[in-house]
One Martini backbone bead per residue (centre of mass of N, CA, C, O) as a GRO file, in nm:
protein
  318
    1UNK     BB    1   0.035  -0.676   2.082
    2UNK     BB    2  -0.065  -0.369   2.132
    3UNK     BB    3  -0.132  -0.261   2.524
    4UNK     BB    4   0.034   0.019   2.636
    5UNK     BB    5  -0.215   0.185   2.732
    6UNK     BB    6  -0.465   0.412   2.743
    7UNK     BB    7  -0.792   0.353   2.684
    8UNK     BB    8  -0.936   0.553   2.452
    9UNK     BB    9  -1.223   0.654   2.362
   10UNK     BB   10  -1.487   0.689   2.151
   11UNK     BB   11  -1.533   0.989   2.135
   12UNK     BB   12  -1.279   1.121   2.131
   13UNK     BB   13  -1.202   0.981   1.862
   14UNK     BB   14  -1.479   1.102   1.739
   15UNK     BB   15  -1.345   1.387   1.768
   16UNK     BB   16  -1.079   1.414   1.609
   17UNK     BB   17  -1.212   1.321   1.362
   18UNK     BB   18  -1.409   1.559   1.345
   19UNK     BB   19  -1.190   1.769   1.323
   20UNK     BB   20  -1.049   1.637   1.079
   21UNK     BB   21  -1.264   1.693   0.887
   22UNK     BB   22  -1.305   2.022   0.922
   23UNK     BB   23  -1.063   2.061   0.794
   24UNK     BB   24  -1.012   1.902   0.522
   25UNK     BB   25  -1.364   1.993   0.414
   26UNK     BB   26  -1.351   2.316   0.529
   27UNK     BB   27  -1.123   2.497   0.579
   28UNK     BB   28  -0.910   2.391   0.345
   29UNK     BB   29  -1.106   2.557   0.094
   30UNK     BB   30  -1.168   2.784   0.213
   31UNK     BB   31  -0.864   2.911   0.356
   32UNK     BB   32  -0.644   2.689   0.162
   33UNK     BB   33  -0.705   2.727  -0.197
   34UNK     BB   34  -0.468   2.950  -0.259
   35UNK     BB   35  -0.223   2.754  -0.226
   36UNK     BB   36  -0.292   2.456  -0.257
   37UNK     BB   37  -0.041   2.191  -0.188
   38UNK     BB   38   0.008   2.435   0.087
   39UNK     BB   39  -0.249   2.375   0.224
   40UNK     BB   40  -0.241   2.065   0.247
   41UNK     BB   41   0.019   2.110   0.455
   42UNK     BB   42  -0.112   2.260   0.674
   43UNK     BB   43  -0.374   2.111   0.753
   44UNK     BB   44  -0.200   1.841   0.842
   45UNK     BB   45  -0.082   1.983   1.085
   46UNK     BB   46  -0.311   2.072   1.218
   47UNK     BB   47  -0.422   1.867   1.270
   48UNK     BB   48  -0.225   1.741   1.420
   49UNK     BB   49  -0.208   1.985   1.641
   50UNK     BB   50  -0.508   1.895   1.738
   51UNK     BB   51  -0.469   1.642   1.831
   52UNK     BB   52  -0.235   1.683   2.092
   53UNK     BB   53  -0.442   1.855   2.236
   54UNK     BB   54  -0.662   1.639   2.243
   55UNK     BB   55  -0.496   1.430   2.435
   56UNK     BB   56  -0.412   1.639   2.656
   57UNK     BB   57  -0.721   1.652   2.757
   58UNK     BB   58  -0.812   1.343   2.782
   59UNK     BB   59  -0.479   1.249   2.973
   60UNK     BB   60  -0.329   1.165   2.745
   61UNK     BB   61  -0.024   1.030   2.608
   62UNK     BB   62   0.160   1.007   2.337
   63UNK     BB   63   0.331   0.808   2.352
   64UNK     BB   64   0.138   0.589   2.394
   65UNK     BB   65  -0.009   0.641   2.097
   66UNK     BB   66   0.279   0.704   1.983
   67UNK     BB   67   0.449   0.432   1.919
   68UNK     BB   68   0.812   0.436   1.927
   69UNK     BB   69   1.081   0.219   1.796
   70UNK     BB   70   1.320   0.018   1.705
   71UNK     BB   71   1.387  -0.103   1.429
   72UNK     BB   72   1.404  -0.407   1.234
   73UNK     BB   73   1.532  -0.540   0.932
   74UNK     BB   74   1.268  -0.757   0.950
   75UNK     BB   75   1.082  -0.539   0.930
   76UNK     BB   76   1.131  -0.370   0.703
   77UNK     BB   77   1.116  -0.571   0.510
   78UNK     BB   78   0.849  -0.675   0.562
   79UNK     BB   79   0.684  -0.400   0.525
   80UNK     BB   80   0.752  -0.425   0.231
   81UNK     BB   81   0.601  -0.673   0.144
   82UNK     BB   82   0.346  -0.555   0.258
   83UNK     BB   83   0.326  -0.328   0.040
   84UNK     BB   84   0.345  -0.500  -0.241
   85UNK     BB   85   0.090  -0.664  -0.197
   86UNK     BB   86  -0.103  -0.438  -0.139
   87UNK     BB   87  -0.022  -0.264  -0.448
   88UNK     BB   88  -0.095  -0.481  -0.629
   89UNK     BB   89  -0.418  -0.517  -0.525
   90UNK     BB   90  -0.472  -0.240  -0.582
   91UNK     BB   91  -0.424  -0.192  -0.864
   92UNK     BB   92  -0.602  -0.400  -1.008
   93UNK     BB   93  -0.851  -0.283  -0.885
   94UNK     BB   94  -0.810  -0.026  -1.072
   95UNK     BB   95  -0.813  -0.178  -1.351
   96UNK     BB   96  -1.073  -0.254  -1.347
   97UNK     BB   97  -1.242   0.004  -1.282
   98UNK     BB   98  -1.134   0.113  -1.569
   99UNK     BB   99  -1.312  -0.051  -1.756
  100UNK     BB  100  -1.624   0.078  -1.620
  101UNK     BB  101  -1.452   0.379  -1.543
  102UNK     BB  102  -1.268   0.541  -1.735
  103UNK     BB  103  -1.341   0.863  -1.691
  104UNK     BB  104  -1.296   0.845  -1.389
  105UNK     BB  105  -1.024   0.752  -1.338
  106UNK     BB  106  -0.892   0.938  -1.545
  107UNK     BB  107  -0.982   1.208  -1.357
  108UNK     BB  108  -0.865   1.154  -1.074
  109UNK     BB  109  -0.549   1.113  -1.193
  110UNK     BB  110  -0.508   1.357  -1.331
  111UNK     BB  111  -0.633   1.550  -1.082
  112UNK     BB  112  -0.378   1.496  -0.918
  113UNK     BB  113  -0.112   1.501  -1.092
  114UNK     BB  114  -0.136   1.812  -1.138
  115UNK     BB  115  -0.134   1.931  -0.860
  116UNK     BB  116   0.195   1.765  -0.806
  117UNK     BB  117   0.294   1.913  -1.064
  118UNK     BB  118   0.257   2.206  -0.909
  119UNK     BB  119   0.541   2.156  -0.808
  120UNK     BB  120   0.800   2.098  -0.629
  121UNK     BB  121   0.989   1.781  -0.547
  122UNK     BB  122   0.994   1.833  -0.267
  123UNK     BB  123   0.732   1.923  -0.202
  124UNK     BB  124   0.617   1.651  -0.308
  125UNK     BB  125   0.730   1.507  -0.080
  126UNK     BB  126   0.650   1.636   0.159
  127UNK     BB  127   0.348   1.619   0.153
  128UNK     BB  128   0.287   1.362   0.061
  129UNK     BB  129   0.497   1.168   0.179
  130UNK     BB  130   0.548   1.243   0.459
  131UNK     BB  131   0.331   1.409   0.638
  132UNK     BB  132   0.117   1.125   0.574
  133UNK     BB  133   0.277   0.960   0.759
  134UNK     BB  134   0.248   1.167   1.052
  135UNK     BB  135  -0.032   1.268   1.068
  136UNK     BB  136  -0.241   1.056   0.976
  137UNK     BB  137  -0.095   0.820   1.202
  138UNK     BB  138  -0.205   0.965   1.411
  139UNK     BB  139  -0.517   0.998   1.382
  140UNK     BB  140  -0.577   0.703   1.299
  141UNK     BB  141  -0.351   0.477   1.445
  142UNK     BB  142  -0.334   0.661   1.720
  143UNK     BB  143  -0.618   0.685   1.787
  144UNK     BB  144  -0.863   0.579   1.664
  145UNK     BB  145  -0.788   0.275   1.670
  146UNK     BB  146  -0.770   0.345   1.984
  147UNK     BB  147  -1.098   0.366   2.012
  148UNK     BB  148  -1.217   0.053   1.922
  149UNK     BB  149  -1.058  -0.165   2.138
  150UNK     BB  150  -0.868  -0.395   2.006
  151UNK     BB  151  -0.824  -0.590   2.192
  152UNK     BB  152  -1.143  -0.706   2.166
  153UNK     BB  153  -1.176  -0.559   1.862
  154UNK     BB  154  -0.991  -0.591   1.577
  155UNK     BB  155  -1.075  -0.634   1.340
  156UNK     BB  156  -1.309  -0.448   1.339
  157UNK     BB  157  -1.075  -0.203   1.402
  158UNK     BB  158  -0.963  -0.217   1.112
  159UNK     BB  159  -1.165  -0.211   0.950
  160UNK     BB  160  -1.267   0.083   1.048
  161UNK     BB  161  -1.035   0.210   0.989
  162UNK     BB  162  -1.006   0.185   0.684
  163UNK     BB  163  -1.240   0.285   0.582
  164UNK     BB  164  -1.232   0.571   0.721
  165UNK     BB  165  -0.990   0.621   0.520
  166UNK     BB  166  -1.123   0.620   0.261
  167UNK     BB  167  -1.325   0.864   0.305
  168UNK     BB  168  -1.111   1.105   0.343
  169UNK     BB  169  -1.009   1.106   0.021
  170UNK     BB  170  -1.322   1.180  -0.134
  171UNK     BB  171  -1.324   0.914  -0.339
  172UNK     BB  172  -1.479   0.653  -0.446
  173UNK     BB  173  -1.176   0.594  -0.659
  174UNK     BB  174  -1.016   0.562  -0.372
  175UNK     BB  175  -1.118   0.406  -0.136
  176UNK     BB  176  -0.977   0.105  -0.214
  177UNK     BB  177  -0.682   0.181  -0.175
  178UNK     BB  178  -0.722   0.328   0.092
  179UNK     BB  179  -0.886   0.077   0.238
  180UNK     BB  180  -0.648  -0.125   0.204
  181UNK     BB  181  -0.392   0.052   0.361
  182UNK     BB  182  -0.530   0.087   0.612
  183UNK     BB  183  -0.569  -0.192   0.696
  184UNK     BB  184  -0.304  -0.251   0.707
  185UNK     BB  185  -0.122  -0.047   0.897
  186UNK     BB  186  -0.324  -0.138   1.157
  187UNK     BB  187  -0.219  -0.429   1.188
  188UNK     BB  188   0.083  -0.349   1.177
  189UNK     BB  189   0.055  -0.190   1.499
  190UNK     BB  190  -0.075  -0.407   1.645
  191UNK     BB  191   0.145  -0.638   1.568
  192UNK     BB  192   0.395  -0.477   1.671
  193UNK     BB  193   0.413  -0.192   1.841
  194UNK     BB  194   0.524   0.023   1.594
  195UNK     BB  195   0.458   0.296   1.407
  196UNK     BB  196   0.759   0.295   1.224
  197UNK     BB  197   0.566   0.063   1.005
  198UNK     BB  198   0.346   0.256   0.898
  199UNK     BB  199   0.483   0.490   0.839
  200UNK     BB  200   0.643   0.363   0.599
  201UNK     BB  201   0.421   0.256   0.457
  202UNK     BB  202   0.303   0.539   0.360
  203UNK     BB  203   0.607   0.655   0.265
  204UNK     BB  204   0.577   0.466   0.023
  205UNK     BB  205   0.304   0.465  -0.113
  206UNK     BB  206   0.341   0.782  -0.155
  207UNK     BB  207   0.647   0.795  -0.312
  208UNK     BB  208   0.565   0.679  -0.582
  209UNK     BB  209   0.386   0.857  -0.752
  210UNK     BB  210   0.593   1.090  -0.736
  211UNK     BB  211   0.794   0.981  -0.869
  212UNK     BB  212   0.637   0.892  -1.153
  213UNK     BB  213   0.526   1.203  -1.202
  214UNK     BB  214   0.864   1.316  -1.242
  215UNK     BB  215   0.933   1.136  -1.465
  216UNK     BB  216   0.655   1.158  -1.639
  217UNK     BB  217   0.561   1.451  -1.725
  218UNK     BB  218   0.484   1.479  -2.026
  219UNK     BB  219   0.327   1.307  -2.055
  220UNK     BB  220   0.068   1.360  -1.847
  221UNK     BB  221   0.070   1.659  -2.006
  222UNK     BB  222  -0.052   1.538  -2.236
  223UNK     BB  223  -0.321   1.388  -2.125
  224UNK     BB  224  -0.413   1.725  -2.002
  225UNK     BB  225  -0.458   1.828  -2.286
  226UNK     BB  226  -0.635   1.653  -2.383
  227UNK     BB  227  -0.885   1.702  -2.217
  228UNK     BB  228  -0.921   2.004  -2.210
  229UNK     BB  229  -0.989   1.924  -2.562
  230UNK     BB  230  -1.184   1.657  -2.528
  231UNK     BB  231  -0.999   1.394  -2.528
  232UNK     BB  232  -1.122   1.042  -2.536
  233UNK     BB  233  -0.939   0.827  -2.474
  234UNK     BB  234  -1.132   0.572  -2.384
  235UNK     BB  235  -1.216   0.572  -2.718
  236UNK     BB  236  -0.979   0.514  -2.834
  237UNK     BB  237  -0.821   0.277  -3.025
  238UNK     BB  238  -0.717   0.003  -2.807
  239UNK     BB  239  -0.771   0.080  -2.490
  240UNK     BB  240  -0.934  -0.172  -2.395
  241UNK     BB  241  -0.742  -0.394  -2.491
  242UNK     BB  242  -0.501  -0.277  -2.304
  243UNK     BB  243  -0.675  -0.274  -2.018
  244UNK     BB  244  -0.700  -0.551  -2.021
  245UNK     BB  245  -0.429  -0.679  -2.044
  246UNK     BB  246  -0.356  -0.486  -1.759
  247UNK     BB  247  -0.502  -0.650  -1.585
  248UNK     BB  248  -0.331  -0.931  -1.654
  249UNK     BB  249  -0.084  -0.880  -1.559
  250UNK     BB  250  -0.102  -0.778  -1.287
  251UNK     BB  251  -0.270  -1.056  -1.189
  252UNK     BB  252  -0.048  -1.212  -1.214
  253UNK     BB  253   0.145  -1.039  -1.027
  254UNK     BB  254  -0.070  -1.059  -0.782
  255UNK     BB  255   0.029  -1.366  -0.714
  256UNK     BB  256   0.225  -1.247  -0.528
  257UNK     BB  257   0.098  -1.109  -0.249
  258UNK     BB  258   0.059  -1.345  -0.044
  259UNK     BB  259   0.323  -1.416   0.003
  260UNK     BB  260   0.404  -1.091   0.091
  261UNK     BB  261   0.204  -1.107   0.309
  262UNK     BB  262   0.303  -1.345   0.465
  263UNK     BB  263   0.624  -1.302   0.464
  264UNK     BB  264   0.624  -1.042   0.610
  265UNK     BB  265   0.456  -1.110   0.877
  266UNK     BB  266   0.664  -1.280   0.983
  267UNK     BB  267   0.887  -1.067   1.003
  268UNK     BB  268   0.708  -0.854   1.188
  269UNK     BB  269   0.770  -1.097   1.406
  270UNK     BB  270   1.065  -1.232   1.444
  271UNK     BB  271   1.087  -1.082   1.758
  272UNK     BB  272   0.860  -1.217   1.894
  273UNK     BB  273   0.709  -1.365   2.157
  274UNK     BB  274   0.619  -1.663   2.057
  275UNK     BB  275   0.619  -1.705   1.797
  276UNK     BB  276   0.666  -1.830   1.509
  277UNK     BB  277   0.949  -1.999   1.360
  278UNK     BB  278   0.840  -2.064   1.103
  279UNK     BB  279   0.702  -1.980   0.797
  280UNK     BB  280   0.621  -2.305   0.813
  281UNK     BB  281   0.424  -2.492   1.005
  282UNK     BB  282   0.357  -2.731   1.113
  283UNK     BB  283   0.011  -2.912   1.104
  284UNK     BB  284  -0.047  -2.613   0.903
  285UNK     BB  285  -0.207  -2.599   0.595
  286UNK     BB  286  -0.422  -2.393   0.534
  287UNK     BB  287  -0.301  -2.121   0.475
  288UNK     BB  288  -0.098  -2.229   0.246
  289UNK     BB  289  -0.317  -2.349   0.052
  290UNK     BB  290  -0.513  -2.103   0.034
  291UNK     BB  291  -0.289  -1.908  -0.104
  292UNK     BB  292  -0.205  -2.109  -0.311
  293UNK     BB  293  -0.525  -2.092  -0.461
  294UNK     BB  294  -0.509  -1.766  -0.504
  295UNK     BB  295  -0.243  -1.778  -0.707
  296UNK     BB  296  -0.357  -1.967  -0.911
  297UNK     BB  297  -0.645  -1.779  -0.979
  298UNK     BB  298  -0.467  -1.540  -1.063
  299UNK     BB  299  -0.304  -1.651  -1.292
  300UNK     BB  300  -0.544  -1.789  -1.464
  301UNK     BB  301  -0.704  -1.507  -1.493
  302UNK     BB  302  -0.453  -1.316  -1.603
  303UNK     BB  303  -0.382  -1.511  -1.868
  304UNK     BB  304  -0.668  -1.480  -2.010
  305UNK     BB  305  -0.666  -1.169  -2.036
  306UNK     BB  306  -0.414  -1.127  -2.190
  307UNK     BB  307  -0.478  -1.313  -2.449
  308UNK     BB  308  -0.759  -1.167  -2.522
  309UNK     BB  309  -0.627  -0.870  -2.547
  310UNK     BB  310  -0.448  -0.928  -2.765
  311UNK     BB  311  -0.633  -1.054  -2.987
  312UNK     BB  312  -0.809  -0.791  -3.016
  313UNK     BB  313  -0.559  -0.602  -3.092
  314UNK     BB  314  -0.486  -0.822  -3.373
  315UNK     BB  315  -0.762  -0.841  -3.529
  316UNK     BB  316  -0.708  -0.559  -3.711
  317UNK     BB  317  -0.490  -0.674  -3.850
  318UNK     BB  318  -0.591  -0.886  -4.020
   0.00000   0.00000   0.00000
């Protein structure tokens, strides 16, 4: 775990994080909303500057806060089995909730891919994808987590990271993916000590989204023009018969995640001192049969959503 740092305290820690939501919250709606999605690429460069000022005013070193280590090979891709972990289990619970709240969540992906599309591929390159992997990762997990004393409260302060990464997103059905993921790069961050592994997690998380959104633009088109004509996508026939289908298919999918996060978890100690050496450690075997009874409950139960699903959208055909 890193320890090799000043201790900044938790008052600091909330004020960074108060001041960075006065930038994202305050500021860049009122001053920065005639740009668009480059107004939100100001306010997060802002936060940045604002967050190294004030670490330098509270007397700490900003290397000390913001390890970069050269990476090696097996946490690289370590990091990447636990953001796959990760991204199964994110979508998943989204499409769960897109069963309860379908007006909610497809609206609320709707305008997020709006207005990443109404930018050029580059631009939405840098804004989503790089930007919060260094800005965001400065003041959440390289200020803000290191000011819950992570040393002493570990899980605390990743938990603690993660929730307040989910409010600051701003939208109750952002909120789980976004801190399930805050939980896994804090995890990663502290168990590394090398930011280069959350920040990468980070860059590939939100990297996502730009492909898929630029490789199927006219879909999307479709889409928002059929919203904005005020039709009910999610009342059409067969939308929920296919979103049971799909909610089964990815849980099937998601049986893979504890593997990758297991697995992952392994690779980005793997340069560790004093770490195990086995994959499976012999005379422990209570984690890896845990794991394997949620990859077997997720399997069964990703199966029968999936055939009830099909059931249902062939049983008007018959």
């Amino acid at each position: 775990m890193y320890k090799d740092y000043k201790q900044i305290k938790l008052w600091q820690g909330l004020l960074v994080l108060g001041l960075a939501a006065v930038i994202i919250f305050v500021a860049a709606p009122v001053f920065l909303r005639p740009l668009g999605m480059y107004g939100s690429l100001l306010a997060e460069w802002l936060m940045l500057v604002v967050t190294l000022v004030l670490v330098l005013a509270f007397g700490s070193r900003p290397a000390e806060l913001i390890p970069l280590k050269r990476p090696t090979g097996s946490g690289i891709f370590g990091t990447l089995l636990m953001w796959v972990g990760a991204f199964l289990v994110e979508i998943t619970l989204i499409l769960i909730l897109s069963i309860f709240f379908p007006e909610d969540i497809l609206s609320v992906n709707a305008g997020l891919s709006e207005s990443l599309v109404s930018v050029p591929f580059l631009a939405a390159f840098l804004i989503i994808a790089v930007t919060p992997a260094i800005c965001e990762e400065v003041v959440f997990r390289g200020v803000f987590l290191k000011s819950l004393n992570p040393q002493k409260h570990k899980w605390a302060a990743i938990l603690i990271c993660g929730v307040i990464f989910g409010i600051f997103h701003g939208d109750v059905f952002r909120f789980v993916p976004t801190a399930i993921g805050g939980v896994v790069m804090a995890y990663i961050l502290l168990e590394s000590g090398n930011m280069f592994y959350n920040c990468f997690f980070h860059f590939i998380n939100n990297l996502l989204p730009v492909i898929l959104l630029f490789s199927m633009k006219d879909v999307y088109k479709d889409v928002y023009e059929n919203m904005h004509k005020g039709m009910e996508v999610w009342s059409t026939p067969g939308y929920q018969e296919t979103l049971v289908t799909s909610v089964g298919i990815y849980m099937i999918m998601c049986a893979a995640a504890p593997a990758c996060l297991y697995i992952g978890n392994y690779l980005l100690h793997s340069h560790t001192p004093g770490y195990r050496e086995k994959l499976f450690p012999s005379g422990k075997p209570g984690t890896v049969i845990a794991l394997i009874i949620i990859s077997v409950l997720l399997f069964l139960v990703g199966t029968i959503l999936t055939v009830y699903g099909l059931i249902r959208a062939v049983m008007p055909m018959i």
